[in-house]
N, CA, C and O atoms as a GROMACS GRO file, in nm:
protein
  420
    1UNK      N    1   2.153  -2.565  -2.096
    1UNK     CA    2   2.180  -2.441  -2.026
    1UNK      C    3   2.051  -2.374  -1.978
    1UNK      O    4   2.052  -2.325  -1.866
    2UNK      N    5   1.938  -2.367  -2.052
    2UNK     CA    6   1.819  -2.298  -2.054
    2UNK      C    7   1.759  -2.379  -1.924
    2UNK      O    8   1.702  -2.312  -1.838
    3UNK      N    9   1.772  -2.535  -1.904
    3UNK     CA   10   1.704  -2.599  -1.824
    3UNK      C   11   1.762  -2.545  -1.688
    3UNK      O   12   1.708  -2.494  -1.590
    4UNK      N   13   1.919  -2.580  -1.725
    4UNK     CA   14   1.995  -2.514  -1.560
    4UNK      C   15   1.991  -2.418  -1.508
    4UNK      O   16   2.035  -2.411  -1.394
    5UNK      N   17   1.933  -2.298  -1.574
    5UNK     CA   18   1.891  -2.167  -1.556
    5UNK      C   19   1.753  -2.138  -1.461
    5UNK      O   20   1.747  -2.067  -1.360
    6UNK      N   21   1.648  -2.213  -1.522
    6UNK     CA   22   1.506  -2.230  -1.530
    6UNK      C   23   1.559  -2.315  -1.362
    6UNK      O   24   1.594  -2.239  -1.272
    7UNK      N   25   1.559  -2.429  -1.341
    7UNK     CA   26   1.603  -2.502  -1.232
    7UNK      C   27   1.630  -2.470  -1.127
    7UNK      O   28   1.575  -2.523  -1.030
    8UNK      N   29   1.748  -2.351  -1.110
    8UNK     CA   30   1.878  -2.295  -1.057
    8UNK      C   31   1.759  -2.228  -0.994
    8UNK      O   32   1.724  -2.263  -0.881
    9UNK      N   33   1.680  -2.113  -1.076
    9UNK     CA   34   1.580  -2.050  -0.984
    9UNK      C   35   1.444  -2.076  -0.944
    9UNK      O   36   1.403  -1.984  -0.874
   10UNK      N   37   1.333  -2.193  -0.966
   10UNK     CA   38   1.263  -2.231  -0.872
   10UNK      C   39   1.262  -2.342  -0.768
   10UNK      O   40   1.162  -2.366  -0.700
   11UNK      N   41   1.393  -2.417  -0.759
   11UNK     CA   42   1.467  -2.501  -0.680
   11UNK      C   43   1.426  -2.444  -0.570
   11UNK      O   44   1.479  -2.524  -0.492
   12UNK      N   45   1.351  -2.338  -0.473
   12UNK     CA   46   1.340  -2.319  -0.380
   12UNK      C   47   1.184  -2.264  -0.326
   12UNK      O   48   1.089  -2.236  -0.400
   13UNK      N   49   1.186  -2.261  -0.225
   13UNK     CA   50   1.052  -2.172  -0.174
   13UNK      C   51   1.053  -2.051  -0.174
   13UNK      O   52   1.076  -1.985  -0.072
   14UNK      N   53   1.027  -1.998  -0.296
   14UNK     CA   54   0.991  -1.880  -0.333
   14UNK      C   55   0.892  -1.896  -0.427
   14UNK      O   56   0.831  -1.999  -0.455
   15UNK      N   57   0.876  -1.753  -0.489
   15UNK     CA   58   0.758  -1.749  -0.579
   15UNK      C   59   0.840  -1.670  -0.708
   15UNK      O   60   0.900  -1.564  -0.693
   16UNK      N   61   0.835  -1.709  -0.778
   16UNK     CA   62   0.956  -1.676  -0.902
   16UNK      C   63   0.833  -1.624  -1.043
   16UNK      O   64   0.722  -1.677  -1.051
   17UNK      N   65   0.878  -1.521  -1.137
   17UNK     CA   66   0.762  -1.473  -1.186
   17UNK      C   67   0.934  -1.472  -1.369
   17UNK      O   68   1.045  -1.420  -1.373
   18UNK      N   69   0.861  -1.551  -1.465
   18UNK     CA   70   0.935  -1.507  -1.548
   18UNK      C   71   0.881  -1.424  -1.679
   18UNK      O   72   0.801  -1.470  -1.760
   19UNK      N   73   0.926  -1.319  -1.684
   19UNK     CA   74   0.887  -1.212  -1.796
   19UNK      C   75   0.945  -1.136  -1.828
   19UNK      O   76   1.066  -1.129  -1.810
   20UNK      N   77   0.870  -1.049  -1.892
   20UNK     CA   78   0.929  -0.913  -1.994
   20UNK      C   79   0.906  -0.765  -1.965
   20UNK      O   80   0.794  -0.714  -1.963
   21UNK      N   81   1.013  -0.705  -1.943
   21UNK     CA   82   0.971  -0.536  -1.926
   21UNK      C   83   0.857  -0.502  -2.011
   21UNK      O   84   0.788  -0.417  -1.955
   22UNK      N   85   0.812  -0.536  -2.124
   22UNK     CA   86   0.723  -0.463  -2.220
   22UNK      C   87   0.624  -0.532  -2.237
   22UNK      O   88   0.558  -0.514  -2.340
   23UNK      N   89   0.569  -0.665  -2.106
   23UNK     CA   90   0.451  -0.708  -2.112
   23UNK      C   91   0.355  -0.659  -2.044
   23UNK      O   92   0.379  -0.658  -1.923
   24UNK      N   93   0.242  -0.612  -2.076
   24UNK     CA   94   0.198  -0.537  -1.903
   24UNK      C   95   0.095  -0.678  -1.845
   24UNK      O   96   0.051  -0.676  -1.730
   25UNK      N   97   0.075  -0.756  -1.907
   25UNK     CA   98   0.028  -0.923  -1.782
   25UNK      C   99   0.170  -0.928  -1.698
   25UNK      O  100   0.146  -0.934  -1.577
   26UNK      N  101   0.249  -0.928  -1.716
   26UNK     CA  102   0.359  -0.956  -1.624
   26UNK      C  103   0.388  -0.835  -1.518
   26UNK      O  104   0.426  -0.849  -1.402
   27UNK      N  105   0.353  -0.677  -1.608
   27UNK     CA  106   0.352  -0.580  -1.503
   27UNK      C  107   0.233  -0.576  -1.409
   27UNK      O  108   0.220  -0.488  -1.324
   28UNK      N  109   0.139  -0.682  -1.430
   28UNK     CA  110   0.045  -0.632  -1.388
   28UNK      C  111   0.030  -0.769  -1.261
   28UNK      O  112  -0.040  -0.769  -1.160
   29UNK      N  113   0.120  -0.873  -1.310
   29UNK     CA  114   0.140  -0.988  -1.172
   29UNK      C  115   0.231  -0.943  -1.082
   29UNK      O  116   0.216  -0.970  -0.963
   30UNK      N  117   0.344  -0.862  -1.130
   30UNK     CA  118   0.394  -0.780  -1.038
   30UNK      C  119   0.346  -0.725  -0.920
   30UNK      O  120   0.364  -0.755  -0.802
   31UNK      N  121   0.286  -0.646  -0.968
   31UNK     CA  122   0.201  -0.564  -0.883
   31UNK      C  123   0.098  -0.586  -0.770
   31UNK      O  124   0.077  -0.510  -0.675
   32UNK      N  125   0.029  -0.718  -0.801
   32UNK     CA  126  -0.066  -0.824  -0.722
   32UNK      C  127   0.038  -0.868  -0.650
   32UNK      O  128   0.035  -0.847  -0.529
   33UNK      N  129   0.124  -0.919  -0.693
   33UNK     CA  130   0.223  -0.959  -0.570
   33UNK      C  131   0.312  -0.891  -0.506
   33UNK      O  132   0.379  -0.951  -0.422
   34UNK      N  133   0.335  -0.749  -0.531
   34UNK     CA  134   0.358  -0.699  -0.414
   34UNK      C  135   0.269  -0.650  -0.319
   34UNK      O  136   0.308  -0.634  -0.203
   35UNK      N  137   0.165  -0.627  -0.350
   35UNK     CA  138   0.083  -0.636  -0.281
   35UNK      C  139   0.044  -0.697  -0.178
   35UNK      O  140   0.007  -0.633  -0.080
   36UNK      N  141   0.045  -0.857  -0.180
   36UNK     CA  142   0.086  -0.945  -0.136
   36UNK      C  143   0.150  -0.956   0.017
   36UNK      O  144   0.100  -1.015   0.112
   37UNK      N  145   0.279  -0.880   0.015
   37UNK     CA  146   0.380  -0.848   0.088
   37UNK      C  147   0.414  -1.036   0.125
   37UNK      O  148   0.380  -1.117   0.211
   38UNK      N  149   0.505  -1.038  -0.011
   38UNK     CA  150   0.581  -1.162   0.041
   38UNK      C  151   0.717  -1.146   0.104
   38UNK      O  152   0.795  -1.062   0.059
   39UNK      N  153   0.744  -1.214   0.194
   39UNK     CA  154   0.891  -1.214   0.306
   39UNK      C  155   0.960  -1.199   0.189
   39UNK      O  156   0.936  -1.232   0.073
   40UNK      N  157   1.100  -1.110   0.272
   40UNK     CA  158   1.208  -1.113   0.147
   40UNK      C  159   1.264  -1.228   0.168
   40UNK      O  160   1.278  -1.311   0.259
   41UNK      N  161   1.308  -1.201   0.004
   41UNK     CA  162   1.398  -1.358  -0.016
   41UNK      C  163   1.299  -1.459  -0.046
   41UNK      O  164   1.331  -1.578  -0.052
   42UNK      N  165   1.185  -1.421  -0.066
   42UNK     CA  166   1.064  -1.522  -0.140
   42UNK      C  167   1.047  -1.478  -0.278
   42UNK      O  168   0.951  -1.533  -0.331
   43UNK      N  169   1.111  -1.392  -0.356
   43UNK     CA  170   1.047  -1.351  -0.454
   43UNK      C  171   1.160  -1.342  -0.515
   43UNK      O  172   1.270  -1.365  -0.465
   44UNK      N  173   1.131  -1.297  -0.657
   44UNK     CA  174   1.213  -1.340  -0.762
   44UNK      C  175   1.159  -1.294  -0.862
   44UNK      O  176   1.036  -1.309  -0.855
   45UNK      N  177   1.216  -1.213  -1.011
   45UNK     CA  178   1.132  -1.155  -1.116
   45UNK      C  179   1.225  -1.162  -1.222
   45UNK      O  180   1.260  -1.055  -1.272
   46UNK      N  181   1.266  -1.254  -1.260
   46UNK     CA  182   1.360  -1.285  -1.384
   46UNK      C  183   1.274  -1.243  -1.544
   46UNK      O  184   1.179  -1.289  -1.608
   47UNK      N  185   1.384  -1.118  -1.559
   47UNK     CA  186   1.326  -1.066  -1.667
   47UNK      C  187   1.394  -1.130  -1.771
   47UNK      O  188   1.512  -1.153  -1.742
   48UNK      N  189   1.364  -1.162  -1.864
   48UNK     CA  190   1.392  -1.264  -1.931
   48UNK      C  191   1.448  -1.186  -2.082
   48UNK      O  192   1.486  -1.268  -2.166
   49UNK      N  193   1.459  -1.022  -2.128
   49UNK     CA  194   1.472  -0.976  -2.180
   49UNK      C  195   1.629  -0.948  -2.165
   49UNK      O  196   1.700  -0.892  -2.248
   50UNK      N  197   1.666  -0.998  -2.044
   50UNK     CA  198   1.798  -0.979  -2.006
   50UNK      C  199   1.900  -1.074  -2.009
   50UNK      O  200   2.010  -1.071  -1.954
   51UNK      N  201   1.843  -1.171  -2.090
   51UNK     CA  202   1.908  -1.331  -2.144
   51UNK      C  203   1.941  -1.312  -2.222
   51UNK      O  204   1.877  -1.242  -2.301
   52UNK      N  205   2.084  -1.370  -2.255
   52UNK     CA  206   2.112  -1.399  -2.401
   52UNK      C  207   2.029  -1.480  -2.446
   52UNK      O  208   1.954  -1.433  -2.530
   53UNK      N  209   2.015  -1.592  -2.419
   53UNK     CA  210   1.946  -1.702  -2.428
   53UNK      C  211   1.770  -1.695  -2.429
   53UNK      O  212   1.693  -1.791  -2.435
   54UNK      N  213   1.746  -1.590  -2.423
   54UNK     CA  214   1.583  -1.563  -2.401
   54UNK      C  215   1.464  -1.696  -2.477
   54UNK      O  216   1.371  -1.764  -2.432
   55UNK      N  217   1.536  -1.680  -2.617
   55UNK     CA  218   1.411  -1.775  -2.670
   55UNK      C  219   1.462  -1.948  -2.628
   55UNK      O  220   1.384  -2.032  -2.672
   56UNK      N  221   1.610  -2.016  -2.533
   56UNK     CA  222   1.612  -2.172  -2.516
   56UNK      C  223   1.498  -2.139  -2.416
   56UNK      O  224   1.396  -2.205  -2.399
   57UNK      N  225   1.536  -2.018  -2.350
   57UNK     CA  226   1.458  -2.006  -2.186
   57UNK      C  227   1.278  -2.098  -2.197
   57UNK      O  228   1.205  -2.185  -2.150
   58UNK      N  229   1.298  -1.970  -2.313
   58UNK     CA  230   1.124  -1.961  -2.331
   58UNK      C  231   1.112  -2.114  -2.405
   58UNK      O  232   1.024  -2.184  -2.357
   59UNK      N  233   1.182  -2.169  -2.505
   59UNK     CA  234   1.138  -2.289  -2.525
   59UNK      C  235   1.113  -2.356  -2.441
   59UNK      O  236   1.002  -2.408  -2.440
   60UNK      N  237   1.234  -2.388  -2.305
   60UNK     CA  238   1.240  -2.446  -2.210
   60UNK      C  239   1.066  -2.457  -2.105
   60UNK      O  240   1.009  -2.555  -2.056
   61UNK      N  241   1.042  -2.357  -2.106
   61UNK     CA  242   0.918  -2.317  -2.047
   61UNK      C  243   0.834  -2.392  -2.093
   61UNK      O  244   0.763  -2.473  -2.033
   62UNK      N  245   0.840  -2.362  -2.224
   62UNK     CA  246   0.669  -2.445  -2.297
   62UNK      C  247   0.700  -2.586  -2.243
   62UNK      O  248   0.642  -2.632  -2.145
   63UNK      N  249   0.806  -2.658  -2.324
   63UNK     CA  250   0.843  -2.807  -2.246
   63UNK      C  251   0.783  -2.866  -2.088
   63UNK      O  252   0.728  -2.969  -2.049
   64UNK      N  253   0.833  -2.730  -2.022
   64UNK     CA  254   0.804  -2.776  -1.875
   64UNK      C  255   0.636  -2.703  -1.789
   64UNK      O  256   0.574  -2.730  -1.687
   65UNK      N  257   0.621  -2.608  -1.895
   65UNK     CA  258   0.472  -2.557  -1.821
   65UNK      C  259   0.362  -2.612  -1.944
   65UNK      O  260   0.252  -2.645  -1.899
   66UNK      N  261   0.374  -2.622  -2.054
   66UNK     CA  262   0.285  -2.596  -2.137
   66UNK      C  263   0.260  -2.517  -2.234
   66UNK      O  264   0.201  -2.531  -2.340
   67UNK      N  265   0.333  -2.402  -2.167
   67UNK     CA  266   0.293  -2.244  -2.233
   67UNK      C  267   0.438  -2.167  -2.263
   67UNK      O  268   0.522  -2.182  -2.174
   68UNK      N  269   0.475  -2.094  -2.369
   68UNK     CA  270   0.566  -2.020  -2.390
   68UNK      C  271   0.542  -1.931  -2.358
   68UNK      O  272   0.634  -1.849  -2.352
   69UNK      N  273   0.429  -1.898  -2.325
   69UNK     CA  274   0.367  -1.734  -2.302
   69UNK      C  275   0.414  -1.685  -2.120
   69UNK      O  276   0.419  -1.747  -2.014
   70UNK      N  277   0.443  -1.530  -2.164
   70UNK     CA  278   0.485  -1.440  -2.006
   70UNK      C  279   0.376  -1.389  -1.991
   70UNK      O  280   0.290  -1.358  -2.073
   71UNK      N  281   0.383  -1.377  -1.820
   71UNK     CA  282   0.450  -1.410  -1.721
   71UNK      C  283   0.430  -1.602  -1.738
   71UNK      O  284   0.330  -1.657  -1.784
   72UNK      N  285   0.520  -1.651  -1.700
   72UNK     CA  286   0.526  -1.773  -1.610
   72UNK      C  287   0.570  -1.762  -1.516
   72UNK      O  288   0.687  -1.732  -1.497
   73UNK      N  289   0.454  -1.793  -1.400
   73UNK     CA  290   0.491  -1.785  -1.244
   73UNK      C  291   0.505  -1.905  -1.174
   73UNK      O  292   0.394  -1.951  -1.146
   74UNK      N  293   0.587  -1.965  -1.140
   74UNK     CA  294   0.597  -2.027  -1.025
   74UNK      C  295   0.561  -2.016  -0.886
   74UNK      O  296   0.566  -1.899  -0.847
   75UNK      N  297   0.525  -2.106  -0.793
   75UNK     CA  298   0.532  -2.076  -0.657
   75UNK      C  299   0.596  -2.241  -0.602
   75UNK      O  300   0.547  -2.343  -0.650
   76UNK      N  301   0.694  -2.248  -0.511
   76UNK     CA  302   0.777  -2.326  -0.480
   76UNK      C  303   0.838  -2.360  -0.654
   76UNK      O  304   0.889  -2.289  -0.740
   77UNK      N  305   0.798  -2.513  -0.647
   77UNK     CA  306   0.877  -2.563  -0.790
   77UNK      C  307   0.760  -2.562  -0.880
   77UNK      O  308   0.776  -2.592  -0.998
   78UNK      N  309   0.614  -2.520  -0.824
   78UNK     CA  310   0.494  -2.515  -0.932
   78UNK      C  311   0.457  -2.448  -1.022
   78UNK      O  312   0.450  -2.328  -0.991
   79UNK      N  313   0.419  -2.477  -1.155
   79UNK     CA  314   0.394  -2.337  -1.230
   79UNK      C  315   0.265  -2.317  -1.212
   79UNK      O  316   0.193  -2.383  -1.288
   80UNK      N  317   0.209  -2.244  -1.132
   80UNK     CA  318   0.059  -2.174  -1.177
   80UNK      C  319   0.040  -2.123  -1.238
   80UNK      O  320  -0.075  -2.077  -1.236
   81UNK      N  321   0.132  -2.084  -1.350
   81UNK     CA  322   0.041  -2.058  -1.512
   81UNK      C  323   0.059  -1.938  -1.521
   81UNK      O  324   0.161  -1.911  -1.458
   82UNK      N  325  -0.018  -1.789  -1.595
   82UNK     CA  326   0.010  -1.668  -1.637
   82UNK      C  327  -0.042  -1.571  -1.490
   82UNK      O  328  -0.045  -1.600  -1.370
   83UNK      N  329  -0.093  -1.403  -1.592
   83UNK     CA  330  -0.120  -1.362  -1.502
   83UNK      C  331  -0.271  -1.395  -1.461
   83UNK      O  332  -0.305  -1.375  -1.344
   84UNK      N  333  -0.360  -1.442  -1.549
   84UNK     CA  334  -0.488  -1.517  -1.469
   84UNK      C  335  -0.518  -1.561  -1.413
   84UNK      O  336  -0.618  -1.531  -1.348
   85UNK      N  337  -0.418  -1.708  -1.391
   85UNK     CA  338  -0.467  -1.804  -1.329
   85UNK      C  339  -0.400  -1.713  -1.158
   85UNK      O  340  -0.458  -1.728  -1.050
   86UNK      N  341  -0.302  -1.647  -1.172
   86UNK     CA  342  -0.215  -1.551  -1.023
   86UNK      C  343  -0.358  -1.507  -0.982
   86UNK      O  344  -0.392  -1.538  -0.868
   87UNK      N  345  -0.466  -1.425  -1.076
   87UNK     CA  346  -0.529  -1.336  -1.014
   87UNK      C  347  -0.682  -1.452  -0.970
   87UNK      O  348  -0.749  -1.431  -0.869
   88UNK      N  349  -0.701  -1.532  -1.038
   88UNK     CA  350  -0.787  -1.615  -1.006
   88UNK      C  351  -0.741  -1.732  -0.864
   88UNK      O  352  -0.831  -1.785  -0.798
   89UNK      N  353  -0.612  -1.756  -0.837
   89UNK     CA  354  -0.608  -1.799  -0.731
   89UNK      C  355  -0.633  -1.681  -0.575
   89UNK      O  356  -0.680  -1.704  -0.464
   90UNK      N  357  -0.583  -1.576  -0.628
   90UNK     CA  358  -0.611  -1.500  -0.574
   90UNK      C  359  -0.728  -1.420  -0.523
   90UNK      O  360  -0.756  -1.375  -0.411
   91UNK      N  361  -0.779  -1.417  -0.621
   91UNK     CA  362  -0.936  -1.398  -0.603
   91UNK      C  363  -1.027  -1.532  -0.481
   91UNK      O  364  -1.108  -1.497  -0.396
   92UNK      N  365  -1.000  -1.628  -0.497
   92UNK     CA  366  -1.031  -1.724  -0.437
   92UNK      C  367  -0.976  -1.802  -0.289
   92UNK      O  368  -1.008  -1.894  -0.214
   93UNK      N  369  -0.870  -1.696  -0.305
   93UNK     CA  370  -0.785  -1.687  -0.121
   93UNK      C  371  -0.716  -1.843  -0.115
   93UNK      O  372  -0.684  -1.905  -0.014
   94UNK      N  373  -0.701  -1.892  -0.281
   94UNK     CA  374  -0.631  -2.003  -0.242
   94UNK      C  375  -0.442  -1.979  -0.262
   94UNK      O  376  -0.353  -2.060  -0.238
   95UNK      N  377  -0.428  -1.810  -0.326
   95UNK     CA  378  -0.282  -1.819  -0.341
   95UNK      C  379  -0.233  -1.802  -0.188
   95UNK      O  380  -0.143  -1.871  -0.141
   96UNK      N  381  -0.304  -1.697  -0.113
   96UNK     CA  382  -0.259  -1.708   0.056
   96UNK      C  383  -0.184  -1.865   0.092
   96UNK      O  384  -0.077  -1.895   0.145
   97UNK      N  385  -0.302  -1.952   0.030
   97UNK     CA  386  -0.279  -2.075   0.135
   97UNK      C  387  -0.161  -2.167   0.088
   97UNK      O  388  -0.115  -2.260   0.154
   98UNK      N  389  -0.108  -2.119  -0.066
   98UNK     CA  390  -0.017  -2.198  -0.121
   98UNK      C  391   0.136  -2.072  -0.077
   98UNK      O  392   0.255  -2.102  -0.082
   99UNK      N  393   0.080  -1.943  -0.041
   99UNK     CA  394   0.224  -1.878  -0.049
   99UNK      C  395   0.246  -1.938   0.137
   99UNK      O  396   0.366  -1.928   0.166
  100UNK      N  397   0.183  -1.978   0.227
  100UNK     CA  398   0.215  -1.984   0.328
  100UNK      C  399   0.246  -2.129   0.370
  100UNK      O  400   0.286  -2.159   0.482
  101UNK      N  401   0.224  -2.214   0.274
  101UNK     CA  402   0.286  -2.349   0.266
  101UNK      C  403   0.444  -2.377   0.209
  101UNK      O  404   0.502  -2.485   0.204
  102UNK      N  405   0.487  -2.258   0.174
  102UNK     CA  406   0.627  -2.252   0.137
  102UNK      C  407   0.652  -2.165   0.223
  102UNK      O  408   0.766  -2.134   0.189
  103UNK      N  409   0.627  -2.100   0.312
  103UNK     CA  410   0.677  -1.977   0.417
  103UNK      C  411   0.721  -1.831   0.355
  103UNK      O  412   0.809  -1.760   0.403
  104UNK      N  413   0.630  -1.795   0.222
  104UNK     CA  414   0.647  -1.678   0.200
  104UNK      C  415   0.559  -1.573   0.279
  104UNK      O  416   0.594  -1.455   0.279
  105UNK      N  417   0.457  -1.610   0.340
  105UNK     CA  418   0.388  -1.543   0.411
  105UNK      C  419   0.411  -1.496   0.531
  105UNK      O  420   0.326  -1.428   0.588
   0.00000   0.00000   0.00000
């Protein structure tokens, strides 16, 4: 269930961010990406506090990223990892070039 969940929402070209109301790395990738100004319908912020299922989710995660830890962000079906590695691609003008290879830009 946790996998079909996880699946269901980066199956597409968007940029999908999974976390917690009471993390502020996740409030704080938020925020960089709206900044951003990604097209609607590219984005996605599955709070994960709102699962029954919260901890298959999060197992599910480690399995497929590495990391159990929030935010896990996706962009298309990729995980780029927390809010660091968001602000370090960013910093480096390489998230531009990956959000406009999926047409969020």
């Amino acid at each position: 269930m946790a996998e079909q969940f996880v699946a269901s929402h980066i199956a597409s070209d968007t940029v999908v961010v999974f976390g917690k109301k009471s993390c502020p790395f996740c409030q704080r990738a938020l925020d960089l990406l709206k900044q951003i100004n990604i097209k609607s319908g590219h984005f996605k912020y599955i709070d994960l506090t709102s699962q029954k299922n919260m901890d298959d989710i999060q197992d599910y995660l480690m399995q497929l990223t590495g990391a159990r830890t929030v935010p896990r962000i996706f962009i298309g079906e990729t995980c780029i990892g927390g809010f660091t590695d968001l602000d370090a691609l960013n910093n480096s003008g390489e998230l531009s070039v990956m959000l406009q290879k999926i047409g969020a830009l």
